[in-house]
PQR file with spaces between the fields and no chain letter, atoms N, CA, C, O and H, PARSE charges and radii, in Angstrom:
ATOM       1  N    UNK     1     -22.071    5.698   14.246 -0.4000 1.5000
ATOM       2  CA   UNK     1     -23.446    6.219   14.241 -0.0000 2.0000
ATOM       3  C    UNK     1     -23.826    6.753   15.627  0.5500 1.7000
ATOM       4  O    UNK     1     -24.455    7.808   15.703 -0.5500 1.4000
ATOM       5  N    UNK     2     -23.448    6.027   16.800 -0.4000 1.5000
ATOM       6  CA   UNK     2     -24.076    6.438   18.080 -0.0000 2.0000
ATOM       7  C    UNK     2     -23.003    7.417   18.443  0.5500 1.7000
ATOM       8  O    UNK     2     -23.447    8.367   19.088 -0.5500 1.4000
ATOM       9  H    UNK     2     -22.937    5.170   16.738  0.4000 1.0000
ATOM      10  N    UNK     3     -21.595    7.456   18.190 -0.4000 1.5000
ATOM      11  CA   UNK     3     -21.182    8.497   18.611 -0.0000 2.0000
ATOM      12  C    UNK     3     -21.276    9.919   18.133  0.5500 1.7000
ATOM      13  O    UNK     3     -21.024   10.947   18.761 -0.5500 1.4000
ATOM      14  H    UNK     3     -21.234    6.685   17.667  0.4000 1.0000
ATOM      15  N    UNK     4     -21.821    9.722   16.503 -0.4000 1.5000
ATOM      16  CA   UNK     4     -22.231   11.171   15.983 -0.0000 2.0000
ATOM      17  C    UNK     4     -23.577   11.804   16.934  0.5500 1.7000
ATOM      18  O    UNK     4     -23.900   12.969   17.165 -0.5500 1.4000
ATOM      19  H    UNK     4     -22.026    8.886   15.994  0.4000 1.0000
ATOM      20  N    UNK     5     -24.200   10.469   17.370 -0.4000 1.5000
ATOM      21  CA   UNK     5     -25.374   11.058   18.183 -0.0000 2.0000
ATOM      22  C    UNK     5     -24.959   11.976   19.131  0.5500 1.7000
ATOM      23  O    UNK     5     -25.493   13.076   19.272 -0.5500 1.4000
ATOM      24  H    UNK     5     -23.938    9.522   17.182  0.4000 1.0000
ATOM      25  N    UNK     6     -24.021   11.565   19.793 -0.4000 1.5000
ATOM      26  CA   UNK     6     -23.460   11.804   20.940 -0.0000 2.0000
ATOM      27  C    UNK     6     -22.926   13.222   21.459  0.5500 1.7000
ATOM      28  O    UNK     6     -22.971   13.959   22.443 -0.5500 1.4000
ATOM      29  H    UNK     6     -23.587   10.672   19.679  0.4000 1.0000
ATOM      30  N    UNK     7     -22.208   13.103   19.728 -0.4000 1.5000
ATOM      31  CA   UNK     7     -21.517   14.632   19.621 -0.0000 2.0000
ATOM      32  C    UNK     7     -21.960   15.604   19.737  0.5500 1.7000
ATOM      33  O    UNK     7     -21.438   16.611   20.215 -0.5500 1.4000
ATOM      34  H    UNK     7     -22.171   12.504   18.928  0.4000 1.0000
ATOM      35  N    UNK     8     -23.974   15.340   18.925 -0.4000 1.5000
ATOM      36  CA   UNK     8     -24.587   16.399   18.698 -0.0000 2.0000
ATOM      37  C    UNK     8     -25.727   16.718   20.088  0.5500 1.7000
ATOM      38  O    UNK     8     -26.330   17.755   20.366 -0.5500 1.4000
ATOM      39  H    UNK     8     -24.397   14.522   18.537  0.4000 1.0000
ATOM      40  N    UNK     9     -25.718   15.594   20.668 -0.4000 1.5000
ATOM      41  CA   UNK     9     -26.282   15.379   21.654 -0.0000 2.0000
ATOM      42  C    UNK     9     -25.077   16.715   22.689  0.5500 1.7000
ATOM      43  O    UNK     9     -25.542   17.565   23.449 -0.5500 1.4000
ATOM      44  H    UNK     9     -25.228   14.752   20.442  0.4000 1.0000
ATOM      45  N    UNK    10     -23.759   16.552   22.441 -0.4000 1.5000
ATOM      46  CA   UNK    10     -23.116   17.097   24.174 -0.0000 2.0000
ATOM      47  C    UNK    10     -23.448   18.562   23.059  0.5500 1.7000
ATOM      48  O    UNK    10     -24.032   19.307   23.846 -0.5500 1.4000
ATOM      49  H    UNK    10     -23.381   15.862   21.824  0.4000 1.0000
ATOM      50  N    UNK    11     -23.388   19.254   21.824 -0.4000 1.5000
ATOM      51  CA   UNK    11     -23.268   20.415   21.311 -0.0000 2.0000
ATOM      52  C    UNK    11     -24.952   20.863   21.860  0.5500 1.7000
ATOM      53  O    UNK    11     -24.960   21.951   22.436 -0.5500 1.4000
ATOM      54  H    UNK    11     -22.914   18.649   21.185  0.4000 1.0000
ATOM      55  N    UNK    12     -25.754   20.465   21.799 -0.4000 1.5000
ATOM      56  CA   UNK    12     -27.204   20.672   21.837 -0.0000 2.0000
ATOM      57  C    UNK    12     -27.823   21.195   23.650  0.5500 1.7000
ATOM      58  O    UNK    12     -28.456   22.156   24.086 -0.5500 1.4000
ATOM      59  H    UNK    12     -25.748   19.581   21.331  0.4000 1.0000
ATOM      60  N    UNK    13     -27.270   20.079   24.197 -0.4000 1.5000
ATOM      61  CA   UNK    13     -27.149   19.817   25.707 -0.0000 2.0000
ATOM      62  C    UNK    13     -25.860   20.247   26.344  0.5500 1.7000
ATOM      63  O    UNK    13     -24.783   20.332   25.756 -0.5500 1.4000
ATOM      64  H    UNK    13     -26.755   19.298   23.844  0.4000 1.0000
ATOM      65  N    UNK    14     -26.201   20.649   28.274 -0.4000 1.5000
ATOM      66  CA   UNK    14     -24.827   20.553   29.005 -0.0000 2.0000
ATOM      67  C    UNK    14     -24.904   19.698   29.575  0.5500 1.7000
ATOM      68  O    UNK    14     -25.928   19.177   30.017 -0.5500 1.4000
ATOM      69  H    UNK    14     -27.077   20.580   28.753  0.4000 1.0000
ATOM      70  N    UNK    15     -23.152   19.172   29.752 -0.4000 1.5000
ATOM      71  CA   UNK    15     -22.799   18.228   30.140 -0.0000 2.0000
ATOM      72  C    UNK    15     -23.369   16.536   30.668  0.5500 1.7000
ATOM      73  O    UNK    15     -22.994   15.408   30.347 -0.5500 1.4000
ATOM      74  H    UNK    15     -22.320   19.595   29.393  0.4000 1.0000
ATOM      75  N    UNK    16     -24.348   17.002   31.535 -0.4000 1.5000
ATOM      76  CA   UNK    16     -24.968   16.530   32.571 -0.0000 2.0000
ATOM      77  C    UNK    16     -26.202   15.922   31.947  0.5500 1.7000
ATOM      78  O    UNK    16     -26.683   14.968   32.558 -0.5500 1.4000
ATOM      79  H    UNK    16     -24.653   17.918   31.796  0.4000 1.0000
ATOM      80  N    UNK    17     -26.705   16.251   31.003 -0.4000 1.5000
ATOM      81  CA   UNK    17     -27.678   15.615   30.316 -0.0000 2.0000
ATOM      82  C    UNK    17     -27.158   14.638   29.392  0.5500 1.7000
ATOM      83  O    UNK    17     -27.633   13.511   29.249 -0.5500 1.4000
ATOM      84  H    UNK    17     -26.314   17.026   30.506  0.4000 1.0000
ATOM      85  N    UNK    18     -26.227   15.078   28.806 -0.4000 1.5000
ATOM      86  CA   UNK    18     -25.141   14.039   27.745 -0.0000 2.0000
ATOM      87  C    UNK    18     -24.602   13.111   28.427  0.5500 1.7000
ATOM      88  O    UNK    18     -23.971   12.286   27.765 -0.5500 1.4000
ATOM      89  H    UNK    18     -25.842   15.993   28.922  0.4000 1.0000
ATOM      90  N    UNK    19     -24.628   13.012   29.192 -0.4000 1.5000
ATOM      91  CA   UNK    19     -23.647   11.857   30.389 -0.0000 2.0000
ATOM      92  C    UNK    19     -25.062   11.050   30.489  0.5500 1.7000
ATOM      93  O    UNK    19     -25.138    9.857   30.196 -0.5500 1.4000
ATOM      94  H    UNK    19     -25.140   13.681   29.729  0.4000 1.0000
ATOM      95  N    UNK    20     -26.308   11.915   30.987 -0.4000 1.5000
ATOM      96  CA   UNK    20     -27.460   10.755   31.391 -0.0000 2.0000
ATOM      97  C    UNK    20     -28.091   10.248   30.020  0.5500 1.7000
ATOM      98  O    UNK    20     -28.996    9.413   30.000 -0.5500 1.4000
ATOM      99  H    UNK    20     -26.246   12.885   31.226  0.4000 1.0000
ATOM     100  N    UNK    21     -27.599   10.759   28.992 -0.4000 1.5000
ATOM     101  CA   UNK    21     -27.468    9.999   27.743 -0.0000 2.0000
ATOM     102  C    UNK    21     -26.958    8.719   27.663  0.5500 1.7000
ATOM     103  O    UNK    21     -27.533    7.630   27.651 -0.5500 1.4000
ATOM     104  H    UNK    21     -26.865   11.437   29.008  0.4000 1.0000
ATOM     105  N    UNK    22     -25.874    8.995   27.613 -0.4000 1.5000
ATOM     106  CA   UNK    22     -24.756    7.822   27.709 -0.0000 2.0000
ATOM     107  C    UNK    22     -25.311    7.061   28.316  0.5500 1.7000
ATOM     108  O    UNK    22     -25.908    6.305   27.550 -0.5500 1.4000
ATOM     109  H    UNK    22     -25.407    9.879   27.622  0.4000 1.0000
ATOM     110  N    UNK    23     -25.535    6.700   29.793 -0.4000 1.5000
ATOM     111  CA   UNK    23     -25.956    6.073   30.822 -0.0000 2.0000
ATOM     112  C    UNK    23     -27.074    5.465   30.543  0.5500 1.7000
ATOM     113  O    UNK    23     -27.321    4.326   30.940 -0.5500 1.4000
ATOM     114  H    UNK    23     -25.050    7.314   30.415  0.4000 1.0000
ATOM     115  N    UNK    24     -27.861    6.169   29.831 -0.4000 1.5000
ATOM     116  CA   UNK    24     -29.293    5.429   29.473 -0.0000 2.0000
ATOM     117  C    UNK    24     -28.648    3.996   28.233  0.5500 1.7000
ATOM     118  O    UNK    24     -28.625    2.765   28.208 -0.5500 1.4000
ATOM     119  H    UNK    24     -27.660    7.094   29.508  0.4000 1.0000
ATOM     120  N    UNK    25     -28.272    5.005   27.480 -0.4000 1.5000
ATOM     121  CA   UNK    25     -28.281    3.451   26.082 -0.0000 2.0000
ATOM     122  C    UNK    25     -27.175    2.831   26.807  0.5500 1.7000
ATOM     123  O    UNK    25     -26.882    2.000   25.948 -0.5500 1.4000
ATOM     124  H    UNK    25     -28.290    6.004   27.500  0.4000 1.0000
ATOM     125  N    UNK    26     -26.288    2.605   27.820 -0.4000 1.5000
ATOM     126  CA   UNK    26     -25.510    2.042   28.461 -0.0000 2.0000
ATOM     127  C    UNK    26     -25.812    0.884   28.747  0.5500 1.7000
ATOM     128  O    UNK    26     -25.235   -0.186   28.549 -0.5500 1.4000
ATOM     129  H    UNK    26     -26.527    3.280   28.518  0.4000 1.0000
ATOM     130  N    UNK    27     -27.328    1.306   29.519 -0.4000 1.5000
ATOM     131  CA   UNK    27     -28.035    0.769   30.581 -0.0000 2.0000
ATOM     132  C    UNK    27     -29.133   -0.048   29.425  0.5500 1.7000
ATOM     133  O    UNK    27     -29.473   -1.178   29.773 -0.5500 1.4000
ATOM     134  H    UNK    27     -27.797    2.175   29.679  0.4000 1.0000
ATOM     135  N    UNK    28     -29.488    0.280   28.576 -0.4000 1.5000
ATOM     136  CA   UNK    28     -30.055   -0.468   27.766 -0.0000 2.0000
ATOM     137  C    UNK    28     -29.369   -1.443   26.816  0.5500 1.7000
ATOM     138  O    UNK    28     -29.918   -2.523   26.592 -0.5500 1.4000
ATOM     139  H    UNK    28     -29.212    1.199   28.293  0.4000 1.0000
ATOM     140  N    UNK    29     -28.405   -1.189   26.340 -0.4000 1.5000
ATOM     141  CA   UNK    29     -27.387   -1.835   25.784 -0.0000 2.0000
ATOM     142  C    UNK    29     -27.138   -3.562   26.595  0.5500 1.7000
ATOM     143  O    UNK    29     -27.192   -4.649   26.019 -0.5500 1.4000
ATOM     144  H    UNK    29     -27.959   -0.312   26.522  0.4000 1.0000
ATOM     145  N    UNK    30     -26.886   -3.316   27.954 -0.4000 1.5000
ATOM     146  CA   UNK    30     -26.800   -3.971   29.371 -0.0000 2.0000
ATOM     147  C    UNK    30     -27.638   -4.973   28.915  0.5500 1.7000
ATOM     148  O    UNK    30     -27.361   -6.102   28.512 -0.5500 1.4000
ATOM     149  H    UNK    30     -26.841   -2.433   28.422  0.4000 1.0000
ATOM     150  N    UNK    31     -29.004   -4.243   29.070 -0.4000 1.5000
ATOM     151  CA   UNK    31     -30.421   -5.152   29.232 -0.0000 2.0000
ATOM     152  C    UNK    31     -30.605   -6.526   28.217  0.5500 1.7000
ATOM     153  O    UNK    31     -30.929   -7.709   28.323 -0.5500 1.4000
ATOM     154  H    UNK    31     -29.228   -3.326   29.398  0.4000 1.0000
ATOM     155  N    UNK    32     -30.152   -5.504   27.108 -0.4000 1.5000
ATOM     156  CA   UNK    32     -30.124   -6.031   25.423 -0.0000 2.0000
ATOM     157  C    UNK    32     -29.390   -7.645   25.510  0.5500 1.7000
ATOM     158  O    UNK    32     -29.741   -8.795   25.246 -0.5500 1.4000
ATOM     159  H    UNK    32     -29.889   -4.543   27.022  0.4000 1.0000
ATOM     160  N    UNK    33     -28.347   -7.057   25.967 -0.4000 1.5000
ATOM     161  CA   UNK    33     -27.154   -7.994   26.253 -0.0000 2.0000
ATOM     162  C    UNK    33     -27.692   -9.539   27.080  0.5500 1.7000
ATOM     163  O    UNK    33     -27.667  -10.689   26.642 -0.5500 1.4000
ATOM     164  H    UNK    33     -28.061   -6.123   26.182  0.4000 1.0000
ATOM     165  N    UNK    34     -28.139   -9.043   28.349 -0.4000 1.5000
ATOM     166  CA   UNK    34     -28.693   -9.725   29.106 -0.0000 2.0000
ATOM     167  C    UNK    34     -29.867  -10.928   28.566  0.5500 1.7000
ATOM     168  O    UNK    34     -29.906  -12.157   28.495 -0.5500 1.4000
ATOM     169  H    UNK    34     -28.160   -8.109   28.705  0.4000 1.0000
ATOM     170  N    UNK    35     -30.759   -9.788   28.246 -0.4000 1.5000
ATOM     171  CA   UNK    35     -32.049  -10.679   27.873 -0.0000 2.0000
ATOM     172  C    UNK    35     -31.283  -12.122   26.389  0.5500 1.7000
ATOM     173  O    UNK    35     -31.746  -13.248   26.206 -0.5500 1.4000
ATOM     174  H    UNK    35     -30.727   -8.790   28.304  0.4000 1.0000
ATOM     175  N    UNK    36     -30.309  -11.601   25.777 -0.4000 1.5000
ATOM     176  CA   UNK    36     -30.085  -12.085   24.325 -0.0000 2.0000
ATOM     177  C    UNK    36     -29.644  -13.617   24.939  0.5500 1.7000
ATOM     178  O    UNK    36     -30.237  -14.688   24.805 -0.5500 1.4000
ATOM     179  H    UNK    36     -29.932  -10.687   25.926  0.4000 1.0000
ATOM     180  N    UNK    37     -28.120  -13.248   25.812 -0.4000 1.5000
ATOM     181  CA   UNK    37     -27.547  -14.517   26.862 -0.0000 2.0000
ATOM     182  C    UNK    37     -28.313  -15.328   27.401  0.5500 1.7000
ATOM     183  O    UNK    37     -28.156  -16.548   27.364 -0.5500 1.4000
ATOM     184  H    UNK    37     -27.639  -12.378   25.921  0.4000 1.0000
ATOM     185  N    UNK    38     -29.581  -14.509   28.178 -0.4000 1.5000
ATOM     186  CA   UNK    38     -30.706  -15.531   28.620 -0.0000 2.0000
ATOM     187  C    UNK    38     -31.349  -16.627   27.714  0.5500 1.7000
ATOM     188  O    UNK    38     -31.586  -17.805   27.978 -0.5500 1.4000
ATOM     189  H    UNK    38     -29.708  -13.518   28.208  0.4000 1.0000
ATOM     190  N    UNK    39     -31.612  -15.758   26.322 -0.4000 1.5000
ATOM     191  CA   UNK    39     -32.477  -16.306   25.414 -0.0000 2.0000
ATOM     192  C    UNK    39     -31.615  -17.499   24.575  0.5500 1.7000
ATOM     193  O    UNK    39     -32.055  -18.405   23.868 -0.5500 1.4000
ATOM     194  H    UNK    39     -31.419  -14.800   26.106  0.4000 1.0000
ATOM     195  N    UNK    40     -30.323  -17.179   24.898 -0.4000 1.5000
ATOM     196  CA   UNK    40     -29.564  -18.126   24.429 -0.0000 2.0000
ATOM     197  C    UNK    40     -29.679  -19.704   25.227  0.5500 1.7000
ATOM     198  O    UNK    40     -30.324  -20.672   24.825 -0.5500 1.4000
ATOM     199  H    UNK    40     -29.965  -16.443   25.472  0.4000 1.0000
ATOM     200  N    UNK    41     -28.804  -19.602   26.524 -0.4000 1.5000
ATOM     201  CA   UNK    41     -29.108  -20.129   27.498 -0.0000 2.0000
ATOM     202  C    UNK    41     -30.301  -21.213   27.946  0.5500 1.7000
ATOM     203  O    UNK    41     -30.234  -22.362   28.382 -0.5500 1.4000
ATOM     204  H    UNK    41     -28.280  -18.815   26.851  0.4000 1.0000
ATOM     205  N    UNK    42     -31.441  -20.312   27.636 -0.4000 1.5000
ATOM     206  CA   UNK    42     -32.643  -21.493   27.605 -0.0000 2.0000
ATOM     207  C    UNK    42     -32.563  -22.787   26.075  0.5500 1.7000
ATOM     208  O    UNK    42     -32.606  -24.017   26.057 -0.5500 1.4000
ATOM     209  H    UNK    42     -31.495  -19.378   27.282  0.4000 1.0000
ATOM     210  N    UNK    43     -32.477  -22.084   25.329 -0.4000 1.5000
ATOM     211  CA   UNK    43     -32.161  -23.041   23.710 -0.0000 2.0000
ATOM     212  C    UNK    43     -31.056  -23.917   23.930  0.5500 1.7000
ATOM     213  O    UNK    43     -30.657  -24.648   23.023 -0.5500 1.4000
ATOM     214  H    UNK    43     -32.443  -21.085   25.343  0.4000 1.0000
């Protein structure tokens, strides 16, 4: 699913915006991750 995004995302966009794509849900993905471990952690 996220890589069809992706595809249509680099066809739509150049390069350089598709990369700060990536980087964003990367970077949120990260967060996701983070906060979940934390939330674990305290329980």
């Amino acid at each position: 699913m996220l890589f069809k995004k992706v595809l249509t995302c680099q066809k739509k966009y150049p390069k350089e915006k598709s990369e700060l794509y990536l980087n964003k849900t990367r970077t949120i993905r990260k967060v996701r991750i983070a906060s979940i471990t934390m939330f674990i952690n305290q329980n």
